[in-house]
C-alpha positions as CSV (number, residue, x, y, z in Angstrom):
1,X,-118.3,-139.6,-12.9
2,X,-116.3,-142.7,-13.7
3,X,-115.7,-143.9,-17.3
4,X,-117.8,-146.2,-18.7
5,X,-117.6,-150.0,-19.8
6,X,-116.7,-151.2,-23.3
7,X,-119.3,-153.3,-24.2
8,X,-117.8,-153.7,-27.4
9,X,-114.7,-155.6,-26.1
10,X,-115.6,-159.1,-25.6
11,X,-114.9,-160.7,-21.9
12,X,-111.9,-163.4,-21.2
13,X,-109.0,-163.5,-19.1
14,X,-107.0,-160.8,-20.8
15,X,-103.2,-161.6,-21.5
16,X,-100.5,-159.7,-20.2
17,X,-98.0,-162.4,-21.1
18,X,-98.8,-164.0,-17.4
19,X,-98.5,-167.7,-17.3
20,X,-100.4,-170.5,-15.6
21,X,-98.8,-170.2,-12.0
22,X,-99.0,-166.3,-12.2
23,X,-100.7,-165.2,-9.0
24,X,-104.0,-163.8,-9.7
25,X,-104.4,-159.9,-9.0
26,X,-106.5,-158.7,-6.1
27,X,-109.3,-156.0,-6.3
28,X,-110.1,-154.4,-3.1
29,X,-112.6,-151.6,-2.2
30,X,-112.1,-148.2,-0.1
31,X,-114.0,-147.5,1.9
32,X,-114.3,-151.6,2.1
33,X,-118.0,-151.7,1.7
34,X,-119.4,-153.6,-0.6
35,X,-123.0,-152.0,-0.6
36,X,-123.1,-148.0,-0.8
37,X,-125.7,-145.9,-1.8
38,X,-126.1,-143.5,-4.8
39,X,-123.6,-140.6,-4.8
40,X,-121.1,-141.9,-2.7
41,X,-117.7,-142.3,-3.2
42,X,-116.2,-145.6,-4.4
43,X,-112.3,-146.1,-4.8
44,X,-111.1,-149.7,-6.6
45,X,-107.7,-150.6,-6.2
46,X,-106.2,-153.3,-7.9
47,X,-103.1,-155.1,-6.8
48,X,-100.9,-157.5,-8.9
49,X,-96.9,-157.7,-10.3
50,X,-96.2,-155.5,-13.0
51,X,-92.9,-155.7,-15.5
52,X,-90.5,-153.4,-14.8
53,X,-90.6,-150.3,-16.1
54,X,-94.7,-150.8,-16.5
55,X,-98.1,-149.5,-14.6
56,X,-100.6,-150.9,-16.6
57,X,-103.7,-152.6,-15.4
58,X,-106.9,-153.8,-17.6
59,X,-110.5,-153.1,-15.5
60,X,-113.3,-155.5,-16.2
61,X,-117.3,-154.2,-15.4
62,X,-119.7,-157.2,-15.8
63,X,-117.1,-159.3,-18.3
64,X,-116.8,-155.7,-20.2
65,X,-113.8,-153.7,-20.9
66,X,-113.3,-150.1,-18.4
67,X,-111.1,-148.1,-20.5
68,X,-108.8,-146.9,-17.3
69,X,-105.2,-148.5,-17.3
70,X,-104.4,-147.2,-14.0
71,X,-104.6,-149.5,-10.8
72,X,-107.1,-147.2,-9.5
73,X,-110.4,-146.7,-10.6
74,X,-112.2,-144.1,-8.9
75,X,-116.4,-143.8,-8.8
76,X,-116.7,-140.6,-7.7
77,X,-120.6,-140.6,-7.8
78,X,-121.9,-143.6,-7.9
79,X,-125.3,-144.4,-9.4
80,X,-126.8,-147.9,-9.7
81,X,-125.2,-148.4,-13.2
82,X,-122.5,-148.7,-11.3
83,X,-123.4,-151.4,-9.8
84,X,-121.7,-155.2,-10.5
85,X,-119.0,-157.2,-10.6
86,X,-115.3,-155.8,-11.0
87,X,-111.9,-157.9,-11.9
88,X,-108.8,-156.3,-12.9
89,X,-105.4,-157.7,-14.5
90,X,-102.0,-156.7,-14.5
91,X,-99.0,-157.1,-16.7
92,X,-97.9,-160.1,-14.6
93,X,-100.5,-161.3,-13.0
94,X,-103.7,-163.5,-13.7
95,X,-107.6,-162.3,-14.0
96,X,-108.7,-161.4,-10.5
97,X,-111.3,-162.9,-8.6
98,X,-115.1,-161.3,-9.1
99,X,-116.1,-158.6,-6.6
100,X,-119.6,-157.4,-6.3
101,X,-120.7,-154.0,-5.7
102,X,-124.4,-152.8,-5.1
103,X,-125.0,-149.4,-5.2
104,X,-128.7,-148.4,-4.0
105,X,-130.9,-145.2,-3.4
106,X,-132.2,-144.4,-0.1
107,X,-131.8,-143.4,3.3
108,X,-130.5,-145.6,5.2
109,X,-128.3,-148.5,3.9
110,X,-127.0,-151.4,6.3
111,X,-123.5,-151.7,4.8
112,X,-121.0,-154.8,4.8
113,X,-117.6,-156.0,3.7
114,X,-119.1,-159.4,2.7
115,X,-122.3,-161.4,2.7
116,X,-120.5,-164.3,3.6
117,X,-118.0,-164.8,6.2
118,X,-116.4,-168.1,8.4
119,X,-116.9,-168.8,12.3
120,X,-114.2,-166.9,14.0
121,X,-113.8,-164.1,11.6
122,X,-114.4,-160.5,12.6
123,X,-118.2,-158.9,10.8
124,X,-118.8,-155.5,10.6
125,X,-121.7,-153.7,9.9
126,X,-122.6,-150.3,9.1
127,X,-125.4,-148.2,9.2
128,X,-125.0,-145.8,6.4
129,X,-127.4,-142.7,5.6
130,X,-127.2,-140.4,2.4
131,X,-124.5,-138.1,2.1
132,X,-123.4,-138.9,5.4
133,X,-126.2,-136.6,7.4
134,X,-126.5,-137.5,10.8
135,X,-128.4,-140.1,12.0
136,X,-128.8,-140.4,16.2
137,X,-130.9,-143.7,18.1
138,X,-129.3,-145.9,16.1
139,X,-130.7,-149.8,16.5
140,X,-129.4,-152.6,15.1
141,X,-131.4,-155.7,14.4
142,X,-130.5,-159.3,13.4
143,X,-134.1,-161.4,12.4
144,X,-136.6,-159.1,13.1
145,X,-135.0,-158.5,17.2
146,X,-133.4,-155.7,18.3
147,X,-129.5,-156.3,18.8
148,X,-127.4,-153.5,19.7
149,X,-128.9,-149.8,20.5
150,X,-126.3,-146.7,20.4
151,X,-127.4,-143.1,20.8
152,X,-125.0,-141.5,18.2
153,X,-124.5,-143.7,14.9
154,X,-122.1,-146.3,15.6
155,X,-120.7,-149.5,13.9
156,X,-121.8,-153.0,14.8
157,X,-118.8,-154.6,15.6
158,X,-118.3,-158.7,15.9
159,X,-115.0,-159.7,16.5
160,X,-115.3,-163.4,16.1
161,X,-118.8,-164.6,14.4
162,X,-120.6,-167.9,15.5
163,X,-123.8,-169.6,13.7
164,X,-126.3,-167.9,15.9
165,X,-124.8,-164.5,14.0
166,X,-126.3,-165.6,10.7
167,X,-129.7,-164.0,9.9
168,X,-131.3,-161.3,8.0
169,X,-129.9,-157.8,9.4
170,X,-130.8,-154.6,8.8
171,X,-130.9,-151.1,10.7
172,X,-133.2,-147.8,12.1
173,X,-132.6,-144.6,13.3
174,X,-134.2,-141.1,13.6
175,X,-133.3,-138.1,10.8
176,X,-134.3,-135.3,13.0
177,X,-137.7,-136.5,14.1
178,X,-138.6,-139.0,11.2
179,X,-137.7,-142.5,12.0
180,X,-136.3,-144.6,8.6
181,X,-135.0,-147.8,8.3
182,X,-132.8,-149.5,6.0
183,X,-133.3,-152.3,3.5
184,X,-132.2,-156.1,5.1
185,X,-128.8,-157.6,4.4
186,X,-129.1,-161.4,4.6
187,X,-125.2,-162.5,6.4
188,X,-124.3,-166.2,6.7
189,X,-121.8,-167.8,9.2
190,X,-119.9,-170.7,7.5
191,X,-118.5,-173.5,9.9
192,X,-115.0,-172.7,10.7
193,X,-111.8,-173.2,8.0
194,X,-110.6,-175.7,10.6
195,X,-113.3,-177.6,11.6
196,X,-113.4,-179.9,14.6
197,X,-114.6,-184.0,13.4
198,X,-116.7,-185.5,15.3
199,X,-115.8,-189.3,15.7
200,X,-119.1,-190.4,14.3
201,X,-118.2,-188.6,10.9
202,X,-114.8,-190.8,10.5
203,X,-113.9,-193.5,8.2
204,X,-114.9,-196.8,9.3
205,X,-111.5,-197.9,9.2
206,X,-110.1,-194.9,11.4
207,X,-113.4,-195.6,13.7
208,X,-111.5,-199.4,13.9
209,X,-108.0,-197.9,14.7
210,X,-109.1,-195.9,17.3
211,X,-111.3,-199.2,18.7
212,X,-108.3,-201.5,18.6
213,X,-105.7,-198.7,20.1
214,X,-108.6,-198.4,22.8
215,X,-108.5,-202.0,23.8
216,X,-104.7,-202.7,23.3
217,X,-104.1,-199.3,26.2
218,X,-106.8,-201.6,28.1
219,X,-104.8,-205.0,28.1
220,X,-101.8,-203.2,28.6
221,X,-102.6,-201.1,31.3
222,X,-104.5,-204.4,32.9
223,X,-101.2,-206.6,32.1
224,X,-99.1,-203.9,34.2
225,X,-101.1,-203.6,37.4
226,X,-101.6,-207.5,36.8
227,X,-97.3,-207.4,37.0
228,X,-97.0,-204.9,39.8
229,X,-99.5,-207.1,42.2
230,X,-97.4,-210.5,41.5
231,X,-94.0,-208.6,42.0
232,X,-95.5,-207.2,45.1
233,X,-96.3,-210.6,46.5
234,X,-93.2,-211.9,45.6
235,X,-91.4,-209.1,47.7
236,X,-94.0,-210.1,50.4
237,X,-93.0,-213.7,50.1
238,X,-89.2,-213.1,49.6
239,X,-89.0,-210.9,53.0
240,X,-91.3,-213.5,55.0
241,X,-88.6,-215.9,54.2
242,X,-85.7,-214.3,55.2
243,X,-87.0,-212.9,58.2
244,X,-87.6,-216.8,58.9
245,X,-84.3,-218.2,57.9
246,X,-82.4,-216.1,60.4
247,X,-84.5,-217.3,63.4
248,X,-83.5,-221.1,62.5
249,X,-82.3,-222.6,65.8
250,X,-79.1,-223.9,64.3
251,X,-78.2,-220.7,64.0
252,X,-78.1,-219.8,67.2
């Protein structure tokens, strides 16, 4: 059973004698799911700079002091106490970002690695059953419509997420002969981290840059064929001439 939560110690960033522009440690999950159901397995890792010579890292449980010091911090049965948000610190490092663990009872659980994820990034989705017993006819369904259908239990695997991937998810699948589903997972799509701007989101003044550029290609591209036809009729006009001057009678 893990150890439990100080409530006694008050929350704040705690001080390892990490400054300002300390990079903040990292807290990561294994397996990486961020929703698991009651008696399974749950291993924290937290990664961070330490001082030489040191190992020590400081666990938070809600804002609450864990008593473990080590940069792992195991769950080995997890119950819905459990459940929360974890940070952790080390001795040179800053107060890691929040991460947010639900445990639940049941028997099926649709599991993720985040509820929120950006266009283009990989989603994976899992459908988990208690203590791991088998689960065959698996079906996975995104609003209320079936999406993928395996016969053995298999992952749902996006490898680059659009909008039309957000919705409310969850799973199904047979225990023997009893058919139980899971509990729904809502998962939103953001827009991409590099987004493409439309022109009728621009600043007015870029809108009249790109106007003026427009009509100044325009002029110039009407100013060279303009150049090219007078050149041409010069050439014309040039060659009639000569041809001329050498059939003058005088000449002959």
């Amino acid at each position: 059973m893990p150890l439990q939560a100080c409530s006694s110690v008050p929350a704040h960033p705690l001080s390892f004698g990490s400054s300002a522009d300390s990079p903040k440690a990292v807290v990561s999950l294994d397996p990486p799911w961020v929703r698991v159901l009651q008696q399974d397995r749950v291993i924290l890792k937290c990664q961070g700079p330490q001082p030489p010579g040191a190992n020590s890292t400081k666990w938070l449980h809600d804002g609450n002091l864990i008593s473990s010091q080590a940069s792992i911090y195991l769950i080995e049965a997890a119950s819905p106490e459990d459940s929360g948000q974890y940070q952790c610190q080390t001795g040179l490092s800053q107060l890691s970002d929040a991460v947010r663990l639900e445990v639940h009872t049941g028997w099926l659980l649709l599991q993720t690695q985040q509820w929120v994820f950006q266009e283009g990034d990989p989603v994976r989705l899992k459908c988990h059953s208690w203590k791991k017993q088998p689960v065959r006819m698996v079906t996975y369904l995104q609003n209320g419509r079936g999406k993928k259908f395996f016969h053995q239990n298999s992952e749902l695997y996006i490898p680059a997420a659009t909008h039309n991937d957000s919705g409310s998810y969850y799973c199904r699948g047979l225990f023997g002969y009893k058919n139980k589903s899971s509990e729904t997972v809502d998962i939103v799509i953001q827009g991409s981290a590099f987004p493409v701007t439309s022109p009728l989101t621009l600043p007015w003044h870029q809108i009249a840059l790109c106007l003026v550029m427009g009509l100044l290609f325009a002029v110039d591209t009407g100013v060279y064929f303009s150049v090219q036809k007078n050149l041409r009729t010069l050439m014309r006009d040039w060659t009639d001439h000569k041809v001329k001057w050498s059939r003058d009678p005088q000449d002959k």
